[in-house]
ROZALUM-558226 format. One record per residue (C-alpha): residue number from 1; residue in three letters; z, y, x. Coordinates in Angstrom, 2 decimals. Layout:
nr:rest:Z:Y:X
NUM:ALA:Z:Y:X
...
//
This chain:
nr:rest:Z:Y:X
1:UNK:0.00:0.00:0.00
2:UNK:-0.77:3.23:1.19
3:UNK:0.96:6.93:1.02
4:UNK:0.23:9.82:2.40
5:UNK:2.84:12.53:2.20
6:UNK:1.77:16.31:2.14
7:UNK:3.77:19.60:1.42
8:UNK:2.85:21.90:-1.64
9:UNK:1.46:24.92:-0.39
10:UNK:3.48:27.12:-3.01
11:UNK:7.46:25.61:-2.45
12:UNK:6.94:23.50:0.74
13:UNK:8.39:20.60:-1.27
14:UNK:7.01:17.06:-0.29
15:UNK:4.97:15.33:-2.56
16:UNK:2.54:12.63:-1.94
17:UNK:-1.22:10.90:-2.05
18:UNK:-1.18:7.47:-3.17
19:UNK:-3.56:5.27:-3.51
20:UNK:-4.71:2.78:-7.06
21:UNK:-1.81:0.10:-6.20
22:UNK:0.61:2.32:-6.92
23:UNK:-0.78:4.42:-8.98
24:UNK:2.07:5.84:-12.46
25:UNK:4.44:4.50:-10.36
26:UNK:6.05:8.19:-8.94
27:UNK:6.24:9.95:-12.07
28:UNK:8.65:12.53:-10.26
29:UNK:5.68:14.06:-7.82
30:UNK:2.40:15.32:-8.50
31:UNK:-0.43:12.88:-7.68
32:UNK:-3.88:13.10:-6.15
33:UNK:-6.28:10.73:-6.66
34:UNK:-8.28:9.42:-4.22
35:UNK:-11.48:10.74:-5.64
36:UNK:-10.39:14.09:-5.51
37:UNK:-8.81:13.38:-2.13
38:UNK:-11.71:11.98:-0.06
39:UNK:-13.67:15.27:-1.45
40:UNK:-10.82:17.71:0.54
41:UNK:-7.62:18.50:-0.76
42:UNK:-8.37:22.15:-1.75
43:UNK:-5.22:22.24:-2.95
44:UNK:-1.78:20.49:-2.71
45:UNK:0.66:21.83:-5.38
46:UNK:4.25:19.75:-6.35
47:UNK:4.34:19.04:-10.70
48:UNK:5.84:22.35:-10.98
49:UNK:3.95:25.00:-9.02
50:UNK:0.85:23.16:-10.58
51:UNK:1.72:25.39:-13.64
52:UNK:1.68:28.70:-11.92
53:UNK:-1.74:30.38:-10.96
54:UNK:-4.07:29.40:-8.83
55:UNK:-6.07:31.68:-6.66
56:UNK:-6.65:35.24:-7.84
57:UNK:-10.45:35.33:-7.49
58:UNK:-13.27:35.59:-9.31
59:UNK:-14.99:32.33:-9.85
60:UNK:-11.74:30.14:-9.08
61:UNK:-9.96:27.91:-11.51
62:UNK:-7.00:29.70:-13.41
63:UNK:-5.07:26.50:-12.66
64:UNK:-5.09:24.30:-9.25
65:UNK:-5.49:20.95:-11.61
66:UNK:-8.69:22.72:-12.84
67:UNK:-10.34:22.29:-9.50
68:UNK:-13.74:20.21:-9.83
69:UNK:-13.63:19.82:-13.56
70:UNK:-16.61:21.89:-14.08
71:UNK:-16.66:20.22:-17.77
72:UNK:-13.38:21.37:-19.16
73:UNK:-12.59:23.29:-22.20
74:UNK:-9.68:25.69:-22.54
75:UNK:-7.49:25.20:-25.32
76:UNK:-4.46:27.94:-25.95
77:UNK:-2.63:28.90:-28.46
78:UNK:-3.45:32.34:-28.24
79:UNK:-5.71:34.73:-26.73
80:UNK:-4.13:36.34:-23.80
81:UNK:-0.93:35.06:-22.15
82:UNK:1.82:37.39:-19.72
83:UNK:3.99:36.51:-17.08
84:UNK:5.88:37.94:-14.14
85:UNK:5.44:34.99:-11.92
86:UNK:7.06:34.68:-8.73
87:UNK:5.74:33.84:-4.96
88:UNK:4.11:37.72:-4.85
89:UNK:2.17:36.85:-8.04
90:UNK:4.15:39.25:-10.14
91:UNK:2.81:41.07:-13.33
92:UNK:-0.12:38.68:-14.85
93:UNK:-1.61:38.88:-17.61
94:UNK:-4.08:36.02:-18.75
95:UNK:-6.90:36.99:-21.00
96:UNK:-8.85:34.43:-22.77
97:UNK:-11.63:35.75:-24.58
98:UNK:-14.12:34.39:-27.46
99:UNK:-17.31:35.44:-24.75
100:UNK:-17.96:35.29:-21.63
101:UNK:-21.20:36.29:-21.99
102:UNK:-22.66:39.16:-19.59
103:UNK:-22.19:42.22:-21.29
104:UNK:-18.49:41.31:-22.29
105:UNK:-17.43:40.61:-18.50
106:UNK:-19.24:44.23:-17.97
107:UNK:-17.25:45.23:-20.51
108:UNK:-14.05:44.06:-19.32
109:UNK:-14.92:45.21:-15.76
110:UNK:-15.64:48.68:-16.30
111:UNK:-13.47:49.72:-19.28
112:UNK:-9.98:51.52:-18.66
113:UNK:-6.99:49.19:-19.16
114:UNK:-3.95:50.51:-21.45
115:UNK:-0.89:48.95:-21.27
116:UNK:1.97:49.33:-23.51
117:UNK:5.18:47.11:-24.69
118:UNK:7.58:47.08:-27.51
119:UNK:10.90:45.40:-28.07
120:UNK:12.06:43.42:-31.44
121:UNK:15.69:43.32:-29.90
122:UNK:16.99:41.61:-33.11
123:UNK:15.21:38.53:-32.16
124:UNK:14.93:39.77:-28.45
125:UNK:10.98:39.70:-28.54
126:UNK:8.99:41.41:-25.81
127:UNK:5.70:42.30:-27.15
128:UNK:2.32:43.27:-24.70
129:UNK:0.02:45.32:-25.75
130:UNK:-3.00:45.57:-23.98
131:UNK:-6.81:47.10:-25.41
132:UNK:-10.07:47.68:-23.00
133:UNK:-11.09:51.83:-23.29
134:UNK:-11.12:52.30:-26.72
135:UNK:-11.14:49.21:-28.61
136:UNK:-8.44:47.81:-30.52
137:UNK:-5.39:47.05:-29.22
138:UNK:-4.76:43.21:-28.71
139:UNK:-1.09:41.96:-28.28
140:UNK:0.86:38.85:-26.88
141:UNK:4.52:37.90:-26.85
142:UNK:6.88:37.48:-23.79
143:UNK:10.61:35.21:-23.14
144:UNK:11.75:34.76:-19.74
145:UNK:13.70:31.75:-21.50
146:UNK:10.53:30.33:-22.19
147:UNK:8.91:29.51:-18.67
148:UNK:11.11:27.34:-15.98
149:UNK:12.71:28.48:-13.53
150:UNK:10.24:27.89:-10.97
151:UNK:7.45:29.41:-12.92
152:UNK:9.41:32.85:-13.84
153:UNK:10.71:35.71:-11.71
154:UNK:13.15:38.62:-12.21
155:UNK:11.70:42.22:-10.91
156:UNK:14.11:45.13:-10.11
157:UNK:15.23:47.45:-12.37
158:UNK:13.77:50.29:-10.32
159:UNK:10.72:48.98:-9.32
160:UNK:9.41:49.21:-5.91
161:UNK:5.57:49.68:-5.17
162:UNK:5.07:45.81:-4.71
163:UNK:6.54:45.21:-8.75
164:UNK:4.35:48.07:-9.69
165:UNK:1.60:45.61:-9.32
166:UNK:-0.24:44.61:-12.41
167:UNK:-3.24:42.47:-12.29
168:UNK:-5.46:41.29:-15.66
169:UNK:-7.73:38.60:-15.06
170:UNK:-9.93:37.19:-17.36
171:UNK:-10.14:33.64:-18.08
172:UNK:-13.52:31.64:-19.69
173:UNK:-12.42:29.26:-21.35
174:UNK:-15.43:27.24:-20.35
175:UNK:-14.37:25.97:-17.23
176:UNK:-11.04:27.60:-17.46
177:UNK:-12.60:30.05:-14.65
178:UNK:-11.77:33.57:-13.50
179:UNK:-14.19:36.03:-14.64
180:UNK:-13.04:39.59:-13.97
181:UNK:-10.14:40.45:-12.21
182:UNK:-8.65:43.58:-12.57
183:UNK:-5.99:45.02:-10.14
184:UNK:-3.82:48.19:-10.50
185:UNK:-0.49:49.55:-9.97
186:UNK:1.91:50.82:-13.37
187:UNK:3.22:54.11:-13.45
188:UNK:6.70:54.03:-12.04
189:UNK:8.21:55.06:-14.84
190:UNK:6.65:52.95:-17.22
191:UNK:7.60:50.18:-14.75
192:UNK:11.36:50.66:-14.54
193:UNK:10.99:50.83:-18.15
194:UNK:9.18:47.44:-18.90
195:UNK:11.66:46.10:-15.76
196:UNK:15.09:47.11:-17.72
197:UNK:13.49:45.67:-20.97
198:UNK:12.79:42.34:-19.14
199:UNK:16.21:42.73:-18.00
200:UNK:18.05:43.32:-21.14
201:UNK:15.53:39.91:-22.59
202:UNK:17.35:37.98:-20.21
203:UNK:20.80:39.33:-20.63
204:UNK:20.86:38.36:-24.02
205:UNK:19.80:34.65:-23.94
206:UNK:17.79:32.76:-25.84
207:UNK:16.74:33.89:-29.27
208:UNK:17.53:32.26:-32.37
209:UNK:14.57:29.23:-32.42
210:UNK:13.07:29.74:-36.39
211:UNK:13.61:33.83:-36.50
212:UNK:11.69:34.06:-33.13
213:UNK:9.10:31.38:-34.06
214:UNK:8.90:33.63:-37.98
215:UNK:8.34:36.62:-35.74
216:UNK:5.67:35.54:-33.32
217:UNK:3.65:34.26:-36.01
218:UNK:3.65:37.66:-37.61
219:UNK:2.52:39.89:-35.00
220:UNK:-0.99:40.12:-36.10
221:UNK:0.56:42.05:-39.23
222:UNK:1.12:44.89:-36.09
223:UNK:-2.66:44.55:-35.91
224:UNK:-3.83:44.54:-39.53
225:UNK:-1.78:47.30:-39.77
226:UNK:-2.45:49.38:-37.08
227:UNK:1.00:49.60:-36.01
228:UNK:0.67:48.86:-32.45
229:UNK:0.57:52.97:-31.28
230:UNK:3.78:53.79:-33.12
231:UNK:5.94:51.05:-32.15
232:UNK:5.11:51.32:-28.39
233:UNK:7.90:51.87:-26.06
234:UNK:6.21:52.75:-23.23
235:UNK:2.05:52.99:-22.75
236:UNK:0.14:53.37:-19.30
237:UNK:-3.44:53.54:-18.52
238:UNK:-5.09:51.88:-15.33
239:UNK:-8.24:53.24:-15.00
240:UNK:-10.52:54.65:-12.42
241:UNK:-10.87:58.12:-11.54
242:UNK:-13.83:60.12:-10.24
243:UNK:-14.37:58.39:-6.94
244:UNK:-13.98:54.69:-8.73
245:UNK:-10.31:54.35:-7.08
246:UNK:-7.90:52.40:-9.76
247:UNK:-5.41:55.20:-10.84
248:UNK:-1.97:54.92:-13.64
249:UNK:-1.16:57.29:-15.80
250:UNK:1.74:56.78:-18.29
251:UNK:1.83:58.31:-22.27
252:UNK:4.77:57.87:-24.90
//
């Protein structure tokens, strides 16, 4: 029987290659088949950073267990996802849209990005909003409970240059690809702000299971409604300014 033991390149835990005759026998590490092994390892991730991003670049695989599956279809739950990941990945947010077609990844390449968040503290609900120039604004929820440990970090109430980071990166679901990648920093302000909201989410624990689950299936009433602009907490803009350069700006 043959193993091979490797490190994941995210955590520097060991996990290991092993071969058919032992195949569903380690259900505690990540596996690599030998298939995928004698083509290069391209990447070597333990069962938990597997979950976490892959590469920020266009034309990569969102995931790392994407890699090579040129044939697989996206499924989620909803159309954009946020994070603040850790291992210097920081503010994400995962777009997932109904086209990938040319003129939408133009679209979502060129446009201004405005970014704004609201807080449903009774059932301690972070809400993103995000909307492309002037389209409609699109929204997705947020619970630091929700992601493990390893897949969630904690930025600083005042935020430093580094957490000001924000990158939106748009996923095709056809492939489960990165399409456009967008990179900016947040106003600081608006930053600090989103950062002591996080803070506060995790401060008061996890939410009560059926009002949070009633409450995240009724955010697209904020949309029917148009209510997205008046319940913001905090907006900014990440656009680009005369010479092209990415610039923030924060409204209330």
């Amino acid at each position: 029987m043959q193993i091979d033991y490797f490190r994941c390149e995210v955590c520097g835990v060991q996990v290991m290659h092993s071969d058919s005759t032992n195949e569903d026998k380690f259900p505690v590490t990540r596996r690599f088949r030998d298939q995928l092994y004698k083509k290069g390892l391209i990447s070597v991730r333990c069962a938990r950073c597997v979950a976490l991003p892959y590469k920020l670049e266009v034309g990569q695989p969102y995931r790392s267990n994407l890699l090579g599956r040129e044939d697989t279809q996206v499924v989620t739950g909803c159309n954009s996802v946020y994070n603040y990941w850790p291992y210097g990945v920081g503010h994400l947010l995962e777009v997932f849209p109904s086209s990938c077609d040319p003129e939408s990844l133009s679209f979502y390449d060129r446009e201004p990005i405005e970014i704004g968040f609201l807080v449903e503290g009774d059932v301690n609900l972070i809400v993103v909003a995000y909307r492309f120039g002037e389209s409609d604004w699109n929204v997705t929820p947020y619970l630091w409970h929700a992601y493990h440990e390893s897949a969630r970090a904690i930025p600083s109430e005042e935020s430093s240059e580094t957490e000001q980071e924000f990158t939106l990166a748009v996923v095709d679901t056809e492939g489960g690809k990165y399409r456009v990648i967008r990179q900016g920093k947040l106003p600081q302000e608006f930053a600090t702000m989103f950062h002591r909201a996080i803070h506060q989410q995790i401060s008061q624990g996890l939410p009560d299971k059926k009002e949070y689950g009633v409450r995240i299936d009724r955010l697209y009433e904020l949309l029917i409604e148009n209510r997205v602009d008046s319940m913001l907490e905090a907006r900014g803009s990440i656009g680009r300014d005369i010479n092209g350069t990415l610039a923030a700006h924060l409204s209330k």
